[in-house]
C-alpha positions as CSV (number, residue, x, y, z in Angstrom):
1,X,0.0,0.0,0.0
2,X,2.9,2.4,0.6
3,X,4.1,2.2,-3.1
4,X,0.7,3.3,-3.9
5,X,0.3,6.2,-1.8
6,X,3.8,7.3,-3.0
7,X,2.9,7.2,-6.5
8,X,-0.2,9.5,-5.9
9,X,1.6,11.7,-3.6
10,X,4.3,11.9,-7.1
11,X,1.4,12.1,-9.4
12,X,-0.7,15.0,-7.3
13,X,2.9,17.0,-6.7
14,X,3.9,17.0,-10.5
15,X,0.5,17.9,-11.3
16,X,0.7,21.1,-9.5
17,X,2.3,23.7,-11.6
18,X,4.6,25.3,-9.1
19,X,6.4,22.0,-8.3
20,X,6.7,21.2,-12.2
21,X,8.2,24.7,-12.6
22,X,10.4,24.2,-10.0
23,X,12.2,20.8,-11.3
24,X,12.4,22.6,-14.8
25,X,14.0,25.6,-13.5
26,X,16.3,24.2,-11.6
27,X,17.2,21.4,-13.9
28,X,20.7,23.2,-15.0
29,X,21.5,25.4,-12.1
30,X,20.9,25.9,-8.4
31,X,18.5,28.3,-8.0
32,X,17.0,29.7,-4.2
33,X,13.9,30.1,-3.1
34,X,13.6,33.9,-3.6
35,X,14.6,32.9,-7.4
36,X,12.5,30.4,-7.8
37,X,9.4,32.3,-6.2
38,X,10.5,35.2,-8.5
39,X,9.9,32.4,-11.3
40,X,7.0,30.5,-10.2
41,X,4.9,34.0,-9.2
42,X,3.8,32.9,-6.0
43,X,5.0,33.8,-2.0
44,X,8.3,32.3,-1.2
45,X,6.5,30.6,1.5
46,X,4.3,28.6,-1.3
47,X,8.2,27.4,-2.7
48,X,9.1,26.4,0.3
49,X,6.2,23.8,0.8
50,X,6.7,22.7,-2.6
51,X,10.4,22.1,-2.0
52,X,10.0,20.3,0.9
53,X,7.3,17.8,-0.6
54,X,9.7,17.2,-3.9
55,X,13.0,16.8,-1.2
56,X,10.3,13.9,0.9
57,X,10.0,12.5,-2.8
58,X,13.8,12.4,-3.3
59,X,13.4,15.1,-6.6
60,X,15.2,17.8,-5.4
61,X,18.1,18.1,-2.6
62,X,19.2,21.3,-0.6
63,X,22.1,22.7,-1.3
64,X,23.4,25.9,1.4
65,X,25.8,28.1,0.0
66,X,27.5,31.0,2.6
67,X,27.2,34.5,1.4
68,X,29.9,36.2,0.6
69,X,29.4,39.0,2.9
């Protein structure tokens, strides 16, 4: 039953147009969250929740890079 709930769970995140743009804009290059709300046009708060159901899904990883200042 697990598989099946995972494969819903997939289905009902990549059918939601945030997460799709998400994978696609960050396909080449490691992008953050204020760049990818910038992108999607919603609240950074909305690519968060996105990004953490793809990372539970194993479709995106974080990555933390320090700021130069």
């Amino acid at each position: 039953m697990g598989d099946d709930s995972d494969v819903d769970a997939i289905g009902s995140l990549l059918a939601d147009e945030c997460a799709r743009t998400i994978l696609t804009e960050t396909v080449e290059e490691a992008l953050s969250a204020e760049e990818l709300s910038d992108r999607c046009g919603v609240s950074p708060p909305t690519v968060y929740r996105r990004l953490e159901a793809l990372e539970a899904h194993d479709l995106v990883s974080k990555r933390t890079h320090p700021d130069a200042d």
